[in-house]
C-alpha positions in Angstrom: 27.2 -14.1 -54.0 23.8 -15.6 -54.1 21.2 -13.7 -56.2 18.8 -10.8 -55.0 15.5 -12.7 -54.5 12.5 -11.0 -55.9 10.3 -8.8 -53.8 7.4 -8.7 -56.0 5.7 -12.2 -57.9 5.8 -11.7 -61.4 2.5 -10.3 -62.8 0.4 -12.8 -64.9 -2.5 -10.8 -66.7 -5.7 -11.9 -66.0 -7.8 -13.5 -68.8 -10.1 -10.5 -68.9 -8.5 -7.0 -67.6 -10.9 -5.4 -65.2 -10.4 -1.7 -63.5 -10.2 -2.4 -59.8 -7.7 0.3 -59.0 -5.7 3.2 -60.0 -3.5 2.7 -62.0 -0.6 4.7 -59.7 1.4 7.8 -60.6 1.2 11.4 -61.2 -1.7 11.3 -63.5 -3.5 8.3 -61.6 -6.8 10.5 -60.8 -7.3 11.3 -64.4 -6.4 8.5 -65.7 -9.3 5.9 -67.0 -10.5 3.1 -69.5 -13.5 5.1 -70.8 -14.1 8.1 -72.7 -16.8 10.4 -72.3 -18.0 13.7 -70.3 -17.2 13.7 -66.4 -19.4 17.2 -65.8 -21.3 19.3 -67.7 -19.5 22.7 -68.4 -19.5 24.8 -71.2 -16.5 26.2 -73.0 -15.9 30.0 -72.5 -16.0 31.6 -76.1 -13.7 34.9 -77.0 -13.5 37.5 -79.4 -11.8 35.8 -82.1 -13.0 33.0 -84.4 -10.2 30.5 -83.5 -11.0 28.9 -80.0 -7.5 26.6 -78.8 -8.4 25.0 -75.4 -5.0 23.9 -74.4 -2.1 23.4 -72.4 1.4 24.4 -72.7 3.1 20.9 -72.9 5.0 20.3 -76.2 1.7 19.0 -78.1 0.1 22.6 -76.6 3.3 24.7 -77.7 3.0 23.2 -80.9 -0.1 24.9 -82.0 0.2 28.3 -80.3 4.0 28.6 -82.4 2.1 28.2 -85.4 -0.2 30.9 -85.2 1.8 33.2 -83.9 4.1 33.0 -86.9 1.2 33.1 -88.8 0.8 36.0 -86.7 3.9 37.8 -87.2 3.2 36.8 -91.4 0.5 39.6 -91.4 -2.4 36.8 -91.0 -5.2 38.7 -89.5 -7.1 35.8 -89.7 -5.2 33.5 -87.0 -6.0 35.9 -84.0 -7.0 33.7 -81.4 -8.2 33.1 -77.8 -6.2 30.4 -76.0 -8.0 29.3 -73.1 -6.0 27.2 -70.2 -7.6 23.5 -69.8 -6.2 21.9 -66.4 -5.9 18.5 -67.1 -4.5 18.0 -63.7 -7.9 18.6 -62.5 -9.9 17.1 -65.1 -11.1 19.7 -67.5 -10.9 18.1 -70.6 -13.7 15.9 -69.5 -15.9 18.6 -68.7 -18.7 18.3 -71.7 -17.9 21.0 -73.9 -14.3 20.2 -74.0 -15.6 16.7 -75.3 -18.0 18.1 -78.0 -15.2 19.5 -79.7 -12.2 16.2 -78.6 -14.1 13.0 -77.8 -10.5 12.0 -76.9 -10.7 14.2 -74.4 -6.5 15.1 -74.9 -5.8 18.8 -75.4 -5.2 21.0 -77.8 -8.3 21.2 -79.9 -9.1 24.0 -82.1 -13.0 25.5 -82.7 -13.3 27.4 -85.7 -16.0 29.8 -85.5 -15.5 31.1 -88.4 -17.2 28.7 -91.0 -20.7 27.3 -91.0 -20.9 24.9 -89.2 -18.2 25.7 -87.0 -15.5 23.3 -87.6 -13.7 20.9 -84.9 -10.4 19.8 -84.9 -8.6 17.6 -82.7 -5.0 16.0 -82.7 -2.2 18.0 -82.5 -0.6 17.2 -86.0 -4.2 17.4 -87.7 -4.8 20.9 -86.1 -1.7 22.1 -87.2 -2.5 20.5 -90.9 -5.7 22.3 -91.0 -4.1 25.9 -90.2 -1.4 25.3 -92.2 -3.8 24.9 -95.3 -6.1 27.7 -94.2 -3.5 30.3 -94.5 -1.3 29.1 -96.9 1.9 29.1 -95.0 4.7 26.2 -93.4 3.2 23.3 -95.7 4.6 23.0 -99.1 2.1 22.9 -101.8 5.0 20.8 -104.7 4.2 16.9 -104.1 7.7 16.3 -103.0 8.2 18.7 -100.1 4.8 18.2 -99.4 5.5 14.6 -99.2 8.6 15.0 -97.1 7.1 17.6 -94.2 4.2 15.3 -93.9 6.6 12.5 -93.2 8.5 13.9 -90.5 5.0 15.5 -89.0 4.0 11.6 -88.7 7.4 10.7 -87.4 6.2 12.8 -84.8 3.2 11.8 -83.9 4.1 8.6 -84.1 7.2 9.1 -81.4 5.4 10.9 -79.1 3.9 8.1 -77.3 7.5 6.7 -76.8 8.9 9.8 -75.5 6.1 11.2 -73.3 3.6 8.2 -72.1 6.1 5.3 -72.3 10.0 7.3 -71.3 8.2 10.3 -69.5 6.1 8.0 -67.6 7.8 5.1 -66.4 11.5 7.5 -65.9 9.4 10.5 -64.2 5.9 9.5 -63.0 5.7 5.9 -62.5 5.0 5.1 -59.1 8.1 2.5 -59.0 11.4 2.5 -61.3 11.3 -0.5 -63.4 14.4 -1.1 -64.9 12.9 -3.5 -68.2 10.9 -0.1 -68.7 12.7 2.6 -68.4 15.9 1.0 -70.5 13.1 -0.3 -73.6 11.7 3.5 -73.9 15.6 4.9 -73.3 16.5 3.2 -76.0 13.5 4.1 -78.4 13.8 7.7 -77.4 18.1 7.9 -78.3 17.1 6.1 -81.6 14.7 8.4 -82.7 16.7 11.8 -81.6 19.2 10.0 -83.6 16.8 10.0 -86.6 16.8 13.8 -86.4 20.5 14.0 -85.4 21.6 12.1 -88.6 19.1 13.5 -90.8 20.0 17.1 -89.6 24.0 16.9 -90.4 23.6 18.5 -94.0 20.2 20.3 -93.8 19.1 23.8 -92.0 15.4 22.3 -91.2 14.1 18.5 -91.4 13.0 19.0 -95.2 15.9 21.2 -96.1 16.4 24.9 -96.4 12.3 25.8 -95.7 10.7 26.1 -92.0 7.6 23.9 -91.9 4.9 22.9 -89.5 6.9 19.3 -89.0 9.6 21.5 -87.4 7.2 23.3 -85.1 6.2 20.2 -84.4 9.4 18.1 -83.8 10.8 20.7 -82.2 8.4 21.0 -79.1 9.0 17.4 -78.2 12.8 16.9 -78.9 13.9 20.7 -78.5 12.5 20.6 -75.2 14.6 17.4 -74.9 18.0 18.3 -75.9 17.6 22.3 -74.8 15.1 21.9 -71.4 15.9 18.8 -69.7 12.3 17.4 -70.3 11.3 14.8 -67.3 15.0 15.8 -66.1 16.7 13.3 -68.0 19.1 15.1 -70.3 21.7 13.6 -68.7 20.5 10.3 -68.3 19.8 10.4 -72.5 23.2 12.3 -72.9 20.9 14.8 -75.0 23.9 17.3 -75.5 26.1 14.6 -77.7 23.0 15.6 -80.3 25.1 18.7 -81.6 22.5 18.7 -84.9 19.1 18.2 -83.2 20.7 21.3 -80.4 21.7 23.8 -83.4 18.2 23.1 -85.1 16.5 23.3 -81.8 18.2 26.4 -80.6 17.7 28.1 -84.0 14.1 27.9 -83.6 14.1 28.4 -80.2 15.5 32.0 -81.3 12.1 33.1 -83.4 10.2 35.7 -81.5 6.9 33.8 -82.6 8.7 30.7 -81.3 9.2 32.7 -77.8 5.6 34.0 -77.8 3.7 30.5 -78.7 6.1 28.8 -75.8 4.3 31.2 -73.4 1.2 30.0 -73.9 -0.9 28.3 -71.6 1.6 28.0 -69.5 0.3 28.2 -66.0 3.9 27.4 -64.4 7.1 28.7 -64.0 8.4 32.2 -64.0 5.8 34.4 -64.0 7.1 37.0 -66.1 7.7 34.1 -69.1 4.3 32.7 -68.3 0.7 33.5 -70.2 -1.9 31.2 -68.8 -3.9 32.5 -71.5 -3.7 34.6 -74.6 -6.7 36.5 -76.0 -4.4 39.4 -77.6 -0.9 40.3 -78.7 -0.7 42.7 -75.4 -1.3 39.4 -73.2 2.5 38.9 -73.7 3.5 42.4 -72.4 
């Protein structure tokens, strides 16, 4: 049987890429080469001195489940107002949002409570920065130290593979291309494997102690193996990870864990839902 001819030329990139067109997809709208302000709008301010202007996707979750186990540790100090930024509709370019992210990717953090206020944006470095504030989920010993801050960079680092290159080209891609979709498959089952394998003989991924590289790991991959992320659990056979699962539902099970997967969450059922917090009795 002769072969399928091919319906569409193969692409030969231009000697200098231009931006002539969108580049297709869910996120299409949003999507563009430059950084920078869109509109001027100012960011609402609360009552507390930690400002989060987020989202509740797993780089979102990861920040509000670490201060509300800071929360549930007594920490006054990590009250907070979580205000909902719609990247859907573009609000992280709005101009305040880019005065405290010029990457204009949520979460980012405001900390009113030094002078000057301080910034912080990235996921991994907002979760450093709290971590060190109060004292808690990062060891202090070089060793462990050394340890959670590798697996909080193995995280960071996979995140592109999972979300932007498997989420987008299985989920959101305009068209299904196969080269695609079986390159970031493959990435994604190696690196769960990472966990799986390094999870067989320890309770968290530095060894009996809870850190911030779990929160973090854990929003990504548990909402992998446990919540059929981009509804491919089957397609990536998540449930054969029996290690990653137990570590993933053990977490899952913290009430602080429950609370900071709530946040800025402006979908699903609405009694699970907090689009955002600004106190403890938002979640009743």
């Amino acid at each position: 049987m002769a072969e399928q001819e091919q319906t569409e030329q193969e692409y030969v990139p231009p000697k200098v890429w231009t931006w002539d067109k969108e580049s297709g997809g869910r996120f299409a709208s949003i999507n563009r080469p430059i950084s920078g302000p869109t509109h001027d709008a100012e960011l609402p301010v609360g009552k507390h001195p930690l400002q989060l202007h987020s989202l509740g996707t797993p780089n979102g979750v990861k920040v509000t489940i670490l201060l509300e186990e800071l929360l549930a540790l007594g920490h006054e100090g990590a009250e907070y107002d979580a205000w909902l930024i719609n990247i859907g509709e573009g609000a992280q370019f709005s101009s305040g949002f880019v005065d405290i992210n010029p990457n204009s990717k949520i979460p980012a953090l405001l900390d009113r409570s030094t002078d000057p206020h301080t910034r912080v944006f990235e996921s991994g470095a907002i979760l450093v920065y709290l971590a060190e504030k109060f004292g808690e989920f990062f060891p202090t010993d070089a060793t462990p130290r050394a340890e959670c801050m590798s697996w909080l960079m193995f995280q960071m680092g996979s995140a592109p593979y999972l979300g932007g290159g498997f989420g987008h080209f299985y989920a959101y891609a305009p068209t299904k291309i196969e080269y695609a979709i079986n390159r970031y498959a493959m990435e994604v089952k190696r690196l769960i494997d990472v966990l799986d394998r390094n999870l067989a003989d320890r309770q968290f991924l530095i060894g009996d102690e809870y850190t911030i590289a779990d929160m973090a790991n854990y929003a990504w991959f548990g909402a992998c193996v446990l919540h059929n992320i981009y509804e491919a659990a089957e397609f990536l056979d998540a449930a054969s990870y029996k290690n990653v699962t137990r570590w993933a539902e053990e977490i899952e099970a913290r009430p602080a864990v429950a609370r900071g997967r709530r946040v800025n969450r402006p979908w699903g059922d609405e009694a699970t839902r907090v689009a955002e917090r600004h106190d403890a009795s938002d979640f009743d």
